[in-house]
C-alpha positions in Angstrom: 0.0 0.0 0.0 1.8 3.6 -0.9 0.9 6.2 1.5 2.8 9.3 3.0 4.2 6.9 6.0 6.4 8.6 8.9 9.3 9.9 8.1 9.2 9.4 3.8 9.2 12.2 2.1 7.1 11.8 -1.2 8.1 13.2 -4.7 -1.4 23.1 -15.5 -2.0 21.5 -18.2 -5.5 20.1 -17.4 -5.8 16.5 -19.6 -9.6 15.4 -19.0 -9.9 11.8 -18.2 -13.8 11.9 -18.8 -13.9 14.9 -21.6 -11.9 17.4 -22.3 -10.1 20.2 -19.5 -12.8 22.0 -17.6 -10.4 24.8 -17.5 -7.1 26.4 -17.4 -4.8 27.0 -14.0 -2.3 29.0 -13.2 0.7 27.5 -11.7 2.7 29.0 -8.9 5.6 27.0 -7.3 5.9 27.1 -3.7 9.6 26.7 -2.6 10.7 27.9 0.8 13.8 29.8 0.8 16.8 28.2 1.5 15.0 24.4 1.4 16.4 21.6 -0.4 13.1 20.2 -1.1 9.1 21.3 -0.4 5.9 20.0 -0.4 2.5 21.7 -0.5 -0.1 19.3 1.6 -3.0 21.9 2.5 -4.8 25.2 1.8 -7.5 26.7 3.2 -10.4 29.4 2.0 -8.1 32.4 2.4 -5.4 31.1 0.5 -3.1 30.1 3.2 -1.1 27.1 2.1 0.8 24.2 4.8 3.5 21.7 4.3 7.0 21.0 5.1 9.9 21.1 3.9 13.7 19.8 4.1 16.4 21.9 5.7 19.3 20.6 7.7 18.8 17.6 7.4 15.4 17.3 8.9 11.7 18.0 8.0 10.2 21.3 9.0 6.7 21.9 8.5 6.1 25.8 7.1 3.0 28.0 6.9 2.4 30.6 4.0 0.4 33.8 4.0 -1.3 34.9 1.5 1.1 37.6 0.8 3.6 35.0 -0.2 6.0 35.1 3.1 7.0 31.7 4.9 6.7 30.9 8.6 8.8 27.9 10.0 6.4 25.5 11.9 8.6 23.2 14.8 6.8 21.7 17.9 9.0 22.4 20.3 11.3 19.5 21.6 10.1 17.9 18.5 12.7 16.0 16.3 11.2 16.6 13.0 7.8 18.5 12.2 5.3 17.9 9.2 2.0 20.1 8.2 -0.4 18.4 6.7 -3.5 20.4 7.0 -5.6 24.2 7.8 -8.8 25.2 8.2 -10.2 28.5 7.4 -9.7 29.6 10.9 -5.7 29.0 10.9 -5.9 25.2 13.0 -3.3 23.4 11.5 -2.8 19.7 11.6 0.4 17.4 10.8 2.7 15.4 12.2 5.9 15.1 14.7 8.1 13.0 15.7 9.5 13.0 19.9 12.9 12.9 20.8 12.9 9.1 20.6 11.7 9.2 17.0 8.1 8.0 18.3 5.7 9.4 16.0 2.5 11.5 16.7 -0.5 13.8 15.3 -0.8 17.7 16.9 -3.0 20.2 16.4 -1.4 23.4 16.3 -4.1 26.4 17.7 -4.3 30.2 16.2 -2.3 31.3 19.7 0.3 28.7 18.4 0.1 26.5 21.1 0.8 22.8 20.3 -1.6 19.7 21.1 -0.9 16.1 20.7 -3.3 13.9 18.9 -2.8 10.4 20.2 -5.0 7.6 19.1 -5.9 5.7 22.1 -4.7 2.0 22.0 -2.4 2.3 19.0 0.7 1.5 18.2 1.7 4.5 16.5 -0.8 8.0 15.5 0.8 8.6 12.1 -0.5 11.5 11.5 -3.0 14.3 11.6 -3.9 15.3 7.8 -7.0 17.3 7.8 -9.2 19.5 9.8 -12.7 21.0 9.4 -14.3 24.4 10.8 -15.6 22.8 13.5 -12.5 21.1 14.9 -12.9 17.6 13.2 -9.7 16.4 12.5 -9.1 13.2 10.5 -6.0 10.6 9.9 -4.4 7.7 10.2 -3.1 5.0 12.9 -1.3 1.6 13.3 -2.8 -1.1 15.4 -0.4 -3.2 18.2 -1.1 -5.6 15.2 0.8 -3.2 12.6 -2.7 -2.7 10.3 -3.2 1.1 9.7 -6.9 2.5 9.7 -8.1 5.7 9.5 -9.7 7.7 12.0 -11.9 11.0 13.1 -11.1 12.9 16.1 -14.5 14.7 17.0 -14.4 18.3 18.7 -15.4 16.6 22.1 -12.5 14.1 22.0 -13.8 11.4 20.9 -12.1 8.7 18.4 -14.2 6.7 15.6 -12.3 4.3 13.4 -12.7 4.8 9.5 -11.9 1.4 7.7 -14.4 1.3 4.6 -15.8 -2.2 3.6 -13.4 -4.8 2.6 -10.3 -3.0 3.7 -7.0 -4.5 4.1 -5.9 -1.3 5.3 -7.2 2.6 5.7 -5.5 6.0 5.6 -8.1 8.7 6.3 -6.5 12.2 4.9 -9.6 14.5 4.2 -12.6 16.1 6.1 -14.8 19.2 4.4 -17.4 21.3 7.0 -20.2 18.9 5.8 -18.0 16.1 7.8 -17.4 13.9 4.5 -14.2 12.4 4.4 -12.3 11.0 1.7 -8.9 8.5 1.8 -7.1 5.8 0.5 -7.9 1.4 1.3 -6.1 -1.8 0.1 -8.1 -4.2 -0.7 -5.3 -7.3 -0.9 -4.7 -5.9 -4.7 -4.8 -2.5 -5.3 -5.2 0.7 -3.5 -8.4 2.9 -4.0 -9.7 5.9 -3.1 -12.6 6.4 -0.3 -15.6 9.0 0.2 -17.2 8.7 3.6 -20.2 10.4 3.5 -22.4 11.8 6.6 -24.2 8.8 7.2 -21.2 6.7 7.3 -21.7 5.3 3.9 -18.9 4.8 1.4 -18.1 5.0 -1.9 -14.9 4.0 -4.1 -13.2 6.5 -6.1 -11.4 5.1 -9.2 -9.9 7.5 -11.8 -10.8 5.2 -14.8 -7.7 3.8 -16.4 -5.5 3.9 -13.0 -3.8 1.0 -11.7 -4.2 2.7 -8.0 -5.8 5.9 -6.8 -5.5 7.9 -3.7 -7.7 10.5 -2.4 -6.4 13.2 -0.1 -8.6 16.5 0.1 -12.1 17.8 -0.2 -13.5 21.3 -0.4 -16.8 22.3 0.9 -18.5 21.9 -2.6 -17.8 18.3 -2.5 -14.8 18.4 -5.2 -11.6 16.1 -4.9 -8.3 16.0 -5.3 -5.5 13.3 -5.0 -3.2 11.0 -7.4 -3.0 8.0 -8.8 -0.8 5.5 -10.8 -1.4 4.8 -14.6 -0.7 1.8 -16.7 2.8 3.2 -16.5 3.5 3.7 -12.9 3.5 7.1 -13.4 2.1 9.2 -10.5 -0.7 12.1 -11.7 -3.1 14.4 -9.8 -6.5 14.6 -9.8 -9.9 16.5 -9.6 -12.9 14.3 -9.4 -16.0 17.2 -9.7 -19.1 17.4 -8.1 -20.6 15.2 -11.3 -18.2 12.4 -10.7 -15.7 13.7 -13.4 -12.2 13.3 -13.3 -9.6 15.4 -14.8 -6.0 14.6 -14.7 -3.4 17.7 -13.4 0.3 17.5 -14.3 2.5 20.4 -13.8 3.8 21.7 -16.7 7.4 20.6 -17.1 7.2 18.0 -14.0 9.7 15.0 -14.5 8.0 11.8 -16.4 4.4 13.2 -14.8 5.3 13.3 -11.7 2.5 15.3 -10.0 1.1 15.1 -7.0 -2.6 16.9 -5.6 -2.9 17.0 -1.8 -5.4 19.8 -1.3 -8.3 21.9 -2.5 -10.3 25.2 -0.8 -13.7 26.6 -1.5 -12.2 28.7 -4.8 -10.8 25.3 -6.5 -7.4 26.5 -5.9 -5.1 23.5 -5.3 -1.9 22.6 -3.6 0.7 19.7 -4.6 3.8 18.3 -5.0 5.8 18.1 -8.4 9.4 16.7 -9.4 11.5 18.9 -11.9 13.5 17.3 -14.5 16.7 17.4 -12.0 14.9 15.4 -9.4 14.4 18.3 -7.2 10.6 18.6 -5.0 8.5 21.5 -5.4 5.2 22.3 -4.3 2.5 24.5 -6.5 -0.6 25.9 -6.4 -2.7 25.2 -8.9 -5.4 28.7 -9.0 -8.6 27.7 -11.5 -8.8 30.7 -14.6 -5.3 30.8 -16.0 
């Protein structure tokens, strides 16, 4: 199963895999001064974009305004840091790793105070990856048996287990205002793409063609984003509209396709990760009307 697992560090032209583009984008790379590599994992309605990036050695996570100016994001006593995730208030949500390498989610509040998001009984809290306007925060854990599932963390505390039907193994990433969530199960064969809905029904997401497809983000509108594998191994993004549409999104220029799409907001802008023909990790935005 390919997921963003602790401590890896993963790697518009609009093709239409159902028609042709919707529309055009205009591409902005998002590079943090004096990084080696960077990767663009969330954005909320205001434009403000989250990731990490590599510096030193280590993973930083990093917050950008709206006005284009970078903000380093460590948890104190933390040994490396990722972002994963904002809401239109200015929550973030990501990733850490203690002083013994142990990893574990955080929430990081609007005072910048830091909170640990532990997923009672586990093994290991890989992660936090998204959060909602009302606190919900979604993501992923490994069981004292080693199988991963996703999870919710509700605003009063409380943890519910997301593992769709069939699943071999579950990666929650996404959560929109609505509380739908979207991710990524193994099924023993292939990996898929997930949409939770409100009433805890599920339904697979398969960009037609793929060989694998992962779902990481979800606006408010109910639109998609995430990546998948072709016939070729070859990693692409995604949008999968409101009408159950996909289109494909590669970077202009990115190595042998390789483009990744972690986040959408309310305006359809969209964050990612691409790899430039010298092997180097960028992140863009992606803004619809290019």
């Amino acid at each position: 199963m390919k997921r963003l697992l602790y401590g890896l560090v993963a790697r518009g032209l609009l093709v239409g895999l159902t028609g042709p583009a919707k529309g055009q984008y205009t591409y902005t790379t998002v590079d943090v001064p004096g990084a080696v590599a960077t990767f663009a994992s969330g954005i909320n309605a205001s434009g403000q974009i989250v990731g990490w990036y590599v510096a030193g050695g280590r993973n930083h996570g990093f917050l950008r305004a709206v006005d284009g100016s970078y903000s380093t994001l460590d948890r104190p006593d933390a040994n490396q840091t990722i972002a994963y995730g904002i809401n239109d208030a200015g929550q973030i949500v990501g990733l850490y790793g203690d002083a013994g390498g142990r990893p574990h989610g955080f929430l990081r509040d609007v005072d910048g105070s830091y909170t640990t998001i532990d997923v009672p009984g586990a093994y290991f809290t890989d992660g936090a990856y998204g959060i909602n306007a009302s606190g919900q925060i979604v993501g992923w854990f490994t069981d004292t048996g080693f199988r991963p599932h996703g999870f919710l963390r509700d605003v009063d505390g409380g943890y519910t287990t997301i593992d769709p039907p069939g699943a071999s193994y579950s990666d929650a990433y996404g959560i929109n205002d609505a509380g739908q969530i979207v991710g990524v199960y193994y099924d023993g064969n292939t990996d898929h793409g997930f949409l939770r809905d409100v009433d805890g029904s599920y339904i697979t997401l398969d960009v037609p063609g793929a060989i694998s497809t992962f779902a990481y983000g979800i606006n408010n509108a109910g639109q998609i984003v995430g990546w998948y594998d072709d016939a070729g191994f070859r990693p692409h993004g995604f949008l999968r509209d409101v009408d159950g549409s996909y289109t494909t999104i590669d970077v202009p220029g990115a190595y042998y396709g390789t483009t990744y799409a972690f986040g959408i907001n309310a305006s359809g802008q969209i964050v990612g990760n691409y790899t430039d023909t010298g092997g180097r990790e960028h992140g863009f935005l992606a803004t619809p009307g290019g």
